[in-house]
C-alpha positions as a Markdown table, in Angstrom:
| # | Residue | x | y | z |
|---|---|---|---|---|
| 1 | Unk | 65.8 | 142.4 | 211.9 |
| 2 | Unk | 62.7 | 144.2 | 210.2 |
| 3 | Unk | 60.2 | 141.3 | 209.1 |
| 4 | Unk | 60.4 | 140.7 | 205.9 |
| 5 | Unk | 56.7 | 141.2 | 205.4 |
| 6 | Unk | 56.4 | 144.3 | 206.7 |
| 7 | Unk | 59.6 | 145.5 | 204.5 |
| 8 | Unk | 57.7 | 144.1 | 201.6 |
| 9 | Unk | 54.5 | 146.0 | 202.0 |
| 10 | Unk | 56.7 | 148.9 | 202.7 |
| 11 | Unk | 58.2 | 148.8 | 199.3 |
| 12 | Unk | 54.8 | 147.8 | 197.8 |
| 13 | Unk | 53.5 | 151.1 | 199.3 |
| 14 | Unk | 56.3 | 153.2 | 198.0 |
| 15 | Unk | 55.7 | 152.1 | 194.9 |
| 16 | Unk | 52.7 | 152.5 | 194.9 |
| 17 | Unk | 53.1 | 156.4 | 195.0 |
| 18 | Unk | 53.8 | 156.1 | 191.7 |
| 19 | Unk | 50.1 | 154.8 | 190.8 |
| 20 | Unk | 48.4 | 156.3 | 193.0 |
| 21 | Unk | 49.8 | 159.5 | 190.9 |
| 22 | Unk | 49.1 | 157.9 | 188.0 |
| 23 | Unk | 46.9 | 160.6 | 186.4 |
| 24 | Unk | 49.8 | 162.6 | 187.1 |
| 25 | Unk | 52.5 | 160.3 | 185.2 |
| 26 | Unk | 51.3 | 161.5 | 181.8 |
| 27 | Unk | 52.0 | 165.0 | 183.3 |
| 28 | Unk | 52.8 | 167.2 | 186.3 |
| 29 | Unk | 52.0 | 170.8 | 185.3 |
| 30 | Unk | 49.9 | 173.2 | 187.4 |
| 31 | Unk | 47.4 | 172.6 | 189.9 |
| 32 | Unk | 43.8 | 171.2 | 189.3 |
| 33 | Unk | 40.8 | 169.9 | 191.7 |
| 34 | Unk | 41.5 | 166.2 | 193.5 |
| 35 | Unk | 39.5 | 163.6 | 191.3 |
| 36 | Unk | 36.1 | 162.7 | 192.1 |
| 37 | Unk | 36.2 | 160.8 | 195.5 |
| 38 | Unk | 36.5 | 157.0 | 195.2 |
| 39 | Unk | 35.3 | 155.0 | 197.0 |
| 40 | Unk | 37.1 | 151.4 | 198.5 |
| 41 | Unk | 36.8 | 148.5 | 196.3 |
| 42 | Unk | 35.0 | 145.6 | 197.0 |
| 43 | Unk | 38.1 | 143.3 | 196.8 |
| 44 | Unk | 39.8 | 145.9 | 199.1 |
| 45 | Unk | 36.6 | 145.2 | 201.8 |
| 46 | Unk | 37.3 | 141.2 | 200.6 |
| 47 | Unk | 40.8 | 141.8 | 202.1 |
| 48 | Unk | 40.0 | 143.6 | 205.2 |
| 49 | Unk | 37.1 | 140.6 | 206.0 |
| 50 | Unk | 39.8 | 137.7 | 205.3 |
| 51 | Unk | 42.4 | 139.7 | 207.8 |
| 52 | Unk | 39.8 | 140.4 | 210.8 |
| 53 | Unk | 38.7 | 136.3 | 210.1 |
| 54 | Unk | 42.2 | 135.6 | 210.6 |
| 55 | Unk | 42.3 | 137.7 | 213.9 |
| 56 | Unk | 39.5 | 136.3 | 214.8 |
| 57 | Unk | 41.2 | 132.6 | 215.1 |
| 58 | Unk | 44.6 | 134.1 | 216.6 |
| 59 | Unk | 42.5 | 135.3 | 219.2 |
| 60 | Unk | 41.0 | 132.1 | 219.6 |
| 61 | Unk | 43.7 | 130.3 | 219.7 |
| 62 | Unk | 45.7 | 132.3 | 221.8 |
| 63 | Unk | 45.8 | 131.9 | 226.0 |
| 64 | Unk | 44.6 | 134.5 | 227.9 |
| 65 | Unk | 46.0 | 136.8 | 228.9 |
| 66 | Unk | 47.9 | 137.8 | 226.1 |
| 67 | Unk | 50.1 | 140.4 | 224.4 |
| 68 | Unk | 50.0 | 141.5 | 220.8 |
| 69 | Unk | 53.8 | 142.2 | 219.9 |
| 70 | Unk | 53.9 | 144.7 | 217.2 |
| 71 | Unk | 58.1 | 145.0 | 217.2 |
| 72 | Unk | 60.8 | 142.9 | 216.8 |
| 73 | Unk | 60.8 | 139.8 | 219.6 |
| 74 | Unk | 64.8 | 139.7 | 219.2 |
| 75 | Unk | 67.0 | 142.8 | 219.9 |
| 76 | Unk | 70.1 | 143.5 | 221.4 |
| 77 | Unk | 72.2 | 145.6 | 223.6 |
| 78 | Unk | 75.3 | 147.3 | 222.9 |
| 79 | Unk | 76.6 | 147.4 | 219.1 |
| 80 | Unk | 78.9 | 145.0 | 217.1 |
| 81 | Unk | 82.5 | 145.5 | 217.0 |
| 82 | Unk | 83.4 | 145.8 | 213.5 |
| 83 | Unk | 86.9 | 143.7 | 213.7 |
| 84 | Unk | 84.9 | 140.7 | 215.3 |
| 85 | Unk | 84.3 | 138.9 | 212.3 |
| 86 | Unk | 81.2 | 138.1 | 211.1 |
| 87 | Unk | 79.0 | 138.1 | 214.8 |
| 88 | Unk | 76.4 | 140.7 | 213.3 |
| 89 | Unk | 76.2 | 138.6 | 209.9 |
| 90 | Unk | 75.6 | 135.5 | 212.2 |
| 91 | Unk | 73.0 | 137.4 | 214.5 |
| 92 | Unk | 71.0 | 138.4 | 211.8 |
| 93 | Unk | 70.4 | 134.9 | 210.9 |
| 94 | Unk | 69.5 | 133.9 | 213.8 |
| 95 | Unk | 72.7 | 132.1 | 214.4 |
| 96 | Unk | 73.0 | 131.7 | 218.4 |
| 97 | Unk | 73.2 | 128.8 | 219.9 |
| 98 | Unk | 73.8 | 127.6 | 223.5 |
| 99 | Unk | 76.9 | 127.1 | 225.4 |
| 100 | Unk | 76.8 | 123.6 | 227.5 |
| 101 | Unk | 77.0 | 125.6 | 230.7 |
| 102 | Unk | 73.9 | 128.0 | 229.6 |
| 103 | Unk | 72.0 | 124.7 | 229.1 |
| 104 | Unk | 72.9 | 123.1 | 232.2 |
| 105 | Unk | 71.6 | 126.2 | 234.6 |
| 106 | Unk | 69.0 | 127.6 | 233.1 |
| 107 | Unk | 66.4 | 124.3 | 233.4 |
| 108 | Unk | 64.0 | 126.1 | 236.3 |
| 109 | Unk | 63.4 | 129.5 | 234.8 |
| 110 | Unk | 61.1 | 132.0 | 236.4 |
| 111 | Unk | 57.6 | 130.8 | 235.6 |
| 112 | Unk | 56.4 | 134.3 | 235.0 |
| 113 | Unk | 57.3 | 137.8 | 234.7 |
| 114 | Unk | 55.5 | 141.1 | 234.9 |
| 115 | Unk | 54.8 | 143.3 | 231.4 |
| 116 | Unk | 53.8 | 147.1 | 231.9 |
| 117 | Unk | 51.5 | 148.8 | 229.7 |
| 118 | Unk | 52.1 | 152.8 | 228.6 |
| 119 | Unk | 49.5 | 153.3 | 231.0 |
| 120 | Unk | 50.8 | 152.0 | 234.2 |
| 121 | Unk | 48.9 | 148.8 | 234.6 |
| 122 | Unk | 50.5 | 145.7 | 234.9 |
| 123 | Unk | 50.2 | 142.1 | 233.7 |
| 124 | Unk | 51.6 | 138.8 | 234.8 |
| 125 | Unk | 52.3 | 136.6 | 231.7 |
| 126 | Unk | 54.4 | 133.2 | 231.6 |
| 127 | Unk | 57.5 | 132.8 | 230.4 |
| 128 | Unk | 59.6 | 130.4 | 228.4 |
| 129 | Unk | 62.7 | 128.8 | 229.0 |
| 130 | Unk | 66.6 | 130.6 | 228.2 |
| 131 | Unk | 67.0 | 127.4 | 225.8 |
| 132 | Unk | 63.7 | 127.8 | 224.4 |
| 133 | Unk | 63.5 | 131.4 | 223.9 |
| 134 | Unk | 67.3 | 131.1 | 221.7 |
| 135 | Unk | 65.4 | 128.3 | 219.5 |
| 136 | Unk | 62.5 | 130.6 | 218.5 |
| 137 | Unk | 65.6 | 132.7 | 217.3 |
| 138 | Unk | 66.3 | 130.2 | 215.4 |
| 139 | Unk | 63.1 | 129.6 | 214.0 |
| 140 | Unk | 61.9 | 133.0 | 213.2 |
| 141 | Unk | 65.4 | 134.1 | 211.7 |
| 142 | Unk | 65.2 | 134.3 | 207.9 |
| 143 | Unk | 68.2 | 134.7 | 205.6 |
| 144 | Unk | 71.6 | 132.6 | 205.6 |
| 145 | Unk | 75.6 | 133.1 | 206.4 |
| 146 | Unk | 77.1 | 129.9 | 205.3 |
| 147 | Unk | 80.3 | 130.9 | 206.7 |
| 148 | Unk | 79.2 | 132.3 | 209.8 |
| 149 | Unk | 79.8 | 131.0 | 213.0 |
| 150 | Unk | 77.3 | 130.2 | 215.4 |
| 151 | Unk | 77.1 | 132.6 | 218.2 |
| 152 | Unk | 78.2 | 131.0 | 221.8 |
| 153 | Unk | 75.3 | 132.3 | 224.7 |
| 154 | Unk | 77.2 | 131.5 | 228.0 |
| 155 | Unk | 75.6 | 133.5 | 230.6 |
| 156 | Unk | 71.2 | 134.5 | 230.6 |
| 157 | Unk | 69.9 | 136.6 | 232.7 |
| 158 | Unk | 66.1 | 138.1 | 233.0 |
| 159 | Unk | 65.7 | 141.7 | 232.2 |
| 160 | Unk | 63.0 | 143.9 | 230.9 |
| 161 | Unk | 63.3 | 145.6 | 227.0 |
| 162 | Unk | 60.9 | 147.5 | 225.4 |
| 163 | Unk | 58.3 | 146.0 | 223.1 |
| 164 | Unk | 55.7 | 148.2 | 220.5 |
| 165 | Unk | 52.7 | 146.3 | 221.2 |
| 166 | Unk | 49.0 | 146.9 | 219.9 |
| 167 | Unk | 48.7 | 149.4 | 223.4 |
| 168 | Unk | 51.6 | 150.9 | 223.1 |
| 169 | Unk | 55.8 | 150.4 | 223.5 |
| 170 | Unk | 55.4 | 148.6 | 226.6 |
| 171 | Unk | 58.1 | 147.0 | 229.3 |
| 172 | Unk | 58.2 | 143.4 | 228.7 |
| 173 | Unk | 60.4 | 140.3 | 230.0 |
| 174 | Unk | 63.4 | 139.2 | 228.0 |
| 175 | Unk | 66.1 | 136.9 | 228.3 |
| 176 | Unk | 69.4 | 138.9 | 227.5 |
| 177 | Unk | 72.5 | 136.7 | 226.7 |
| 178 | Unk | 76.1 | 137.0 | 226.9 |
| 179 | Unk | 77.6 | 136.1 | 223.7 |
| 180 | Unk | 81.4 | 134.7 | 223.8 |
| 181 | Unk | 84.3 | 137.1 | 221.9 |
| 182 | Unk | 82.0 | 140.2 | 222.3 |
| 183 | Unk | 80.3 | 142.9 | 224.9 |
| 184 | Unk | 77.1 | 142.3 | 222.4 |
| 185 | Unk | 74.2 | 141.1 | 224.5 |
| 186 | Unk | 71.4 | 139.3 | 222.9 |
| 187 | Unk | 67.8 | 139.5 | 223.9 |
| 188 | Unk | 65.0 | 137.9 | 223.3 |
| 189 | Unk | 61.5 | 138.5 | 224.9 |
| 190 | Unk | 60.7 | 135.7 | 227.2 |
| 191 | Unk | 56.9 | 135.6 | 226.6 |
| 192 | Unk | 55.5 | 132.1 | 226.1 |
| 193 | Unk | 54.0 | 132.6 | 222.7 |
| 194 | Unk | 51.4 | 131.0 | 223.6 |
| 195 | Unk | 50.3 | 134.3 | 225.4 |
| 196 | Unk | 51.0 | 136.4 | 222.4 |
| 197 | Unk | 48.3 | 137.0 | 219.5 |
| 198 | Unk | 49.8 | 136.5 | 216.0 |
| 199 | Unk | 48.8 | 136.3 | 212.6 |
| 200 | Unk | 50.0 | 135.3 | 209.8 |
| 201 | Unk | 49.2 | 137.2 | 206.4 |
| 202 | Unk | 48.9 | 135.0 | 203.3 |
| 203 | Unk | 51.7 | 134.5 | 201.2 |
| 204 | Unk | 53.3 | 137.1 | 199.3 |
| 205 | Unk | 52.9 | 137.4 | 195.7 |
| 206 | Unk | 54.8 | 140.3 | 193.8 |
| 207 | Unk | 53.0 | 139.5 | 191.1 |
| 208 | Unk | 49.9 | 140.0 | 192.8 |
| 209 | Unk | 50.5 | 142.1 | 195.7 |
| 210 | Unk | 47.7 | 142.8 | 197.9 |
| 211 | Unk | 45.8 | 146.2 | 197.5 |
| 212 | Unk | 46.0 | 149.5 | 199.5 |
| 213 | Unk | 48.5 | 151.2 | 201.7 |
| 214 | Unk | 50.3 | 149.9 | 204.5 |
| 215 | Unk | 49.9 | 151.8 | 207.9 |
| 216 | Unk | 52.8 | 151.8 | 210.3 |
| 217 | Unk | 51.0 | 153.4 | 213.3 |
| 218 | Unk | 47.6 | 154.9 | 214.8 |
| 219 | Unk | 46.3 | 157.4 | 217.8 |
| 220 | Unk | 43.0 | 157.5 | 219.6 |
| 221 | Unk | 41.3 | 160.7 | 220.3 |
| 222 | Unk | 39.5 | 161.4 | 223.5 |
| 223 | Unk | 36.5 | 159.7 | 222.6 |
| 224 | Unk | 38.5 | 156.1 | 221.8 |
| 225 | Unk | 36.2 | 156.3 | 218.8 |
| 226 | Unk | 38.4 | 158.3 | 216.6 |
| 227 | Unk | 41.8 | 156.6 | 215.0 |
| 228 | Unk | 44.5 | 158.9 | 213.4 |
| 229 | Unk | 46.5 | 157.0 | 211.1 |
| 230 | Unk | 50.2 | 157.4 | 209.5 |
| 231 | Unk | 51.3 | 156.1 | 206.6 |
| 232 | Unk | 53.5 | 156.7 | 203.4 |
| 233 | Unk | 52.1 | 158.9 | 201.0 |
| 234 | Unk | 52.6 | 161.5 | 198.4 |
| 235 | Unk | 54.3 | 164.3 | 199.7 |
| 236 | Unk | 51.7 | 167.1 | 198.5 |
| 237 | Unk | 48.1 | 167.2 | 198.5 |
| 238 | Unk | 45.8 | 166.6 | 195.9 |
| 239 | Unk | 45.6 | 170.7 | 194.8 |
| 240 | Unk | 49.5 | 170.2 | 194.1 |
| 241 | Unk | 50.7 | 168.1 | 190.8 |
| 242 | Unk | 51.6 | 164.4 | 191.5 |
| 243 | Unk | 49.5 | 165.2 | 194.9 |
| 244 | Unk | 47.3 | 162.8 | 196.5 |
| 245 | Unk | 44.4 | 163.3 | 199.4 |
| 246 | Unk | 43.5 | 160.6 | 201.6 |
| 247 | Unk | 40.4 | 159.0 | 203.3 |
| 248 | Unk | 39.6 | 155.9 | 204.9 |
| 249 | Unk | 37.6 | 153.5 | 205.6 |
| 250 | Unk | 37.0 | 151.3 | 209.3 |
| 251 | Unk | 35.8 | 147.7 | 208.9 |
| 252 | Unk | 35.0 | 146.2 | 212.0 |
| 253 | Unk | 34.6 | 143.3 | 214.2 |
| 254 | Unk | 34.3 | 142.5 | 217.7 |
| 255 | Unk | 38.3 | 141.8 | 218.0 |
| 256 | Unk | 39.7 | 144.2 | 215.9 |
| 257 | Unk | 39.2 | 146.9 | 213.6 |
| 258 | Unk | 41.0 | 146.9 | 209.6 |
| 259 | Unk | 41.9 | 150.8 | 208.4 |
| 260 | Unk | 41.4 | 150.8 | 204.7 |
| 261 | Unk | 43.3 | 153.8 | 202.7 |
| 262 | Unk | 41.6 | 155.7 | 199.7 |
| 263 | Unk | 43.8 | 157.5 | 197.8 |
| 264 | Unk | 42.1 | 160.6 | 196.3 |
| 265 | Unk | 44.9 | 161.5 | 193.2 |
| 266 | Unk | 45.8 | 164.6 | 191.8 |
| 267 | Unk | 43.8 | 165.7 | 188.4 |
| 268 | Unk | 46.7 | 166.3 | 185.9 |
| 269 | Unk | 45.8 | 169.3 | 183.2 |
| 270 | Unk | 48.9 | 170.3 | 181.6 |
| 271 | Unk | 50.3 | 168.1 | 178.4 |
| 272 | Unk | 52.0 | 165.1 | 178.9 |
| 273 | Unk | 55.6 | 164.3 | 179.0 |
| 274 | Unk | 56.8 | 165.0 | 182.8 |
| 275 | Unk | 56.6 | 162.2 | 185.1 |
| 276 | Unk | 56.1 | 162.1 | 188.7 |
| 277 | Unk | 58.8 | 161.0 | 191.0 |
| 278 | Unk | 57.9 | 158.2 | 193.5 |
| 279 | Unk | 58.6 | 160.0 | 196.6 |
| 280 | Unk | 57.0 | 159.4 | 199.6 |
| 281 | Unk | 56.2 | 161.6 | 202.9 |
| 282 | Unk | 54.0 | 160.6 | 206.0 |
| 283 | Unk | 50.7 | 161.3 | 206.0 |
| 284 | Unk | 47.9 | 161.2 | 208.1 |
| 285 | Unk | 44.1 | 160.4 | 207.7 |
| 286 | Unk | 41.2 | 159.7 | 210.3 |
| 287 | Unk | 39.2 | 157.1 | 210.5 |
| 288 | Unk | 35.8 | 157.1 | 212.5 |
| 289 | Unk | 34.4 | 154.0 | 214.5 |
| 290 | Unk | 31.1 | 152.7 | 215.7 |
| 291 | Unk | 32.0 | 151.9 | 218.8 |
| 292 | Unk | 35.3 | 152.9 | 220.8 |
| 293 | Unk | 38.3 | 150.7 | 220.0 |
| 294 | Unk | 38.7 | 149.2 | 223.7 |
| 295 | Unk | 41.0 | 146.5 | 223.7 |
| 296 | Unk | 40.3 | 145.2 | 219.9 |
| 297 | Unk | 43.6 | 145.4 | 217.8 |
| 298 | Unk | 44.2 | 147.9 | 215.1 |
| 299 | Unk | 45.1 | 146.0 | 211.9 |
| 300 | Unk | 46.9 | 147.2 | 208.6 |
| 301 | Unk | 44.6 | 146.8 | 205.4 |
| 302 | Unk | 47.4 | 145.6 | 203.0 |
| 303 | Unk | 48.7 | 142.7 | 205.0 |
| 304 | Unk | 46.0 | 142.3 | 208.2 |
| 305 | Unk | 49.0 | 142.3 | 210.3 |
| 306 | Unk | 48.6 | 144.8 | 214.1 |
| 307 | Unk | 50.1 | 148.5 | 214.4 |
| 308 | Unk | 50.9 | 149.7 | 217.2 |
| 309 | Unk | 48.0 | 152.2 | 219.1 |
| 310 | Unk | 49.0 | 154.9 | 221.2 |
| 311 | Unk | 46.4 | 156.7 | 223.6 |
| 312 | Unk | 45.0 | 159.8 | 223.8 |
């Protein structure tokens, strides 16, 4: 159940291999110097201000303490049987509703449960109810089955799943359901989402996608001032045809810090005619910051949306 936003800017970056080569597009033949280093636009700056403003009331608006979910809030357990109809159509539209009984004994829910961090530290964050937890399925499904039946939760119990968080994959609470006709459990964290930090990016326009590539993931060094980030880039370098080098950019506030890409392209020298293919590899660049990271969230560039950090 990848968010579509994410899968958006995904295929936004791919395809943006293709421009980023673009001096290579008229031709791939042998190698020449990377092209002189650009440096990030102001619109691309623009972007990265408007996504650490928009952190900046999430933060504010969230209760403390609070988690910043970087995966999926609804997983599940076991896999679908494949003569069972149409239950993983119907899951993946957020199709699960509750049984009467489930309804009737699940009205006094733990008020809180305990989230551990990569590190070992702990947190106590409040929950939500079985019955609340299954309509924030619901909501956040997106997608339709017309002809799919609802799934029937009859049985919730509390359980921990992992979670890729702004700190880390850490151990979270989660409400796991049995679902009638199949061994397929159903989770869904319990985390009052009050106590979880979200943003939401503006609306997408494929007309007018935003600028820059997407990052999926960072690393500290030592120092916590240091950030290595991954991301979905050419598959050579910039001394190879349809190559690309990378830099970056860190713009910063006091609650998070945006990584902007620059793409430093190929120089193409031989005659036109060969294109490049738009191919893309993981790549890595490192950013620098003015202060160590701390607890401030790492934020994607393209859509302002968290990555998950892991430690040094």
């Amino acid at each position: 159940m990848m968010d579509r936003r994410r899968r958006a800017a995904t295929i936004a970056g791919l395809a943006s291999l293709a421009i980023a080569g673009s001096a290579c597009l008229a031709s791939c033949g042998q190698p020449s110097r990377a092209a002189t280093a650009p440096a990030p636009s102001d619109p691309a700056r623009r972007q990265a201000q408007a996504a650490l403003d928009r952190w900046a009331s999430a933060v504010q608006a969230a209760a403390s303490p609070a988690v910043v979910p970087v995966g999926e809030l609804t997983g599940q357990i076991g896999d679908w049987e494949t003569d069972r109809g149409d239950n993983k159509a119907a899951f993946m539209v957020g199709k699960v509703i509750a049984a009467e009984p489930l309804s009737q004994t699940s009205r006094a829910p733990p008020a809180t449960g305990t989230m551990t961090l990569p590190d070992g530290t702990t947190q106590s964050l409040p929950l939500v109810s079985p019955v609340a937890a299954l309509q924030q399925i619901a909501d956040g499904a997106e997608g339709d089955c017309a002809g799919c039946a609802p799934l029937r939760a009859t049985h919730v119990r509390l359980t921990q799943v992992s979670l890729a968080t702004s700190r880390g994959t850490a151990q979270v609470p989660a409400w796991a359901y049995t679902i009638e006709g199949t061994r397929v459990q159903v989770t869904r964290v319990a985390i009052d989402p009050r106590h979880r930090i979200t943003a939401t990016p503006p609306s997408w326009n494929a007309d007018d996608p935003p600028q820059g590539l997407t990052i999926e993931g960072a690393t500290t060094g030592g120092d916590d001032s240091t950030l290595t980030v991954n991301f979905v880039g050419t598959p050579g370098p910039a001394d190879q045809p349809c190559g690309a080098d990378y830099t970056t950019e860190a713009v910063e506030s006091d609650t998070a810090v945006v990584i902007i890409v620059v793409v430093h392209p190929h120089v193409a020298t031989a005659k036109a005619g060969q294109g490049c293919r738009a191919v893309g590899a993981m790549r890595t660049a490192t950013a620098h910051l003015s202060r160590p990271l701390a607890d401030r969230a790492v934020l994607d560039g393209v859509q302002g949306l968290p990555v998950s950090v892991g430690r040094a």
